[in-house]
C-alpha positions, 0 to 999 in steps of 0.5 A, spaced: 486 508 522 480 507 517 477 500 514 475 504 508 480 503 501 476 508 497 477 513 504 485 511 504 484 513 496 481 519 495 485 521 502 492 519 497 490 523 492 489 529 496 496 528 500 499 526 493 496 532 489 498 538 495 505 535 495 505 536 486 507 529 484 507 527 477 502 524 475 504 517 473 507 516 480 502 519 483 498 514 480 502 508 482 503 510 489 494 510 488 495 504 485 499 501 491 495 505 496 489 500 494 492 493 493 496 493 499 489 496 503 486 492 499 490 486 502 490 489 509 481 489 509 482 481 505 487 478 509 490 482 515 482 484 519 484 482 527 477 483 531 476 490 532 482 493 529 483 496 523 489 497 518 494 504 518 496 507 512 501 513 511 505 516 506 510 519 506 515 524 501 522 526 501 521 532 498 525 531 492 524 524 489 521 518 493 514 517 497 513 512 501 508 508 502 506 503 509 499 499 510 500 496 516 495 491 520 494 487 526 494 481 523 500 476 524 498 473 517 504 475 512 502 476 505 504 471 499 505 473 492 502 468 488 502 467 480 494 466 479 491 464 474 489 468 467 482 468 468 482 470 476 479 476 479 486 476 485 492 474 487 495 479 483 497 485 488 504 483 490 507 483 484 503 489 481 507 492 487 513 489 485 513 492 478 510 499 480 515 501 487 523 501 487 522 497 492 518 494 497 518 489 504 514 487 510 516 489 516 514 486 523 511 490 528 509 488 536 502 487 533 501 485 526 505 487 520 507 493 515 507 493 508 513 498 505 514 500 498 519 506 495 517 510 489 521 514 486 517 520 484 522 522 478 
């Protein structure tokens, strides 16, 4: 568990590097890391609790990718304005991942998406 999105970053990078993704779908699995960890710091804190992140890969052409949360509070894909500085995250999944959901859990929620890797 961490509170830190550059730690879950560098942390991906890693994991995606020992595993030899190609370097555009690593990039949009890190890309993905970020916004969703960035969602889960922004939106999803529950006193004393902190958000979970793991990756995981087939071997052969998907990672997925899950940001998981305490907080019961589900994110809202949302069309911002063009001069804002948020509200962007979702949809950037949306376009990066293969797929993506939410998923409930007994305590908060998860965050999954699918990236073919390709």
């Amino acid at each position: 568990m961490t509170r830190s999105v550059p730690e879950v970053r560098r942390g991906a990078r890693s994991v995606l590097s020992e595993w030899r993704i190609p370097t555009d779908a690593a990039e949009a699995i890190e890309l993905i890391v970020s916004e969703l960890s960035t969602n889960a710091v922004r939106h999803g804190r529950a006193p004393g609790r902190f958000f979970e992140v793991a990756l995981t890969y087939d071997g052969e052409k998907a990672v997925d990718v899950e940001v998981s949360d305490a907080s019961s509070r589900l994110p809202e894909s949302q069309e911002p304005q063009l001069d804002a500085e948020s509200g962007r995250g979702l949809p950037l999944v949306a376009a990066l991942a293969e797929s993506w959901e939410l998923r409930g859990r007994v305590v908060g929620k998860t965050v999954w998406a699918r990236v073919l890797t390709q």
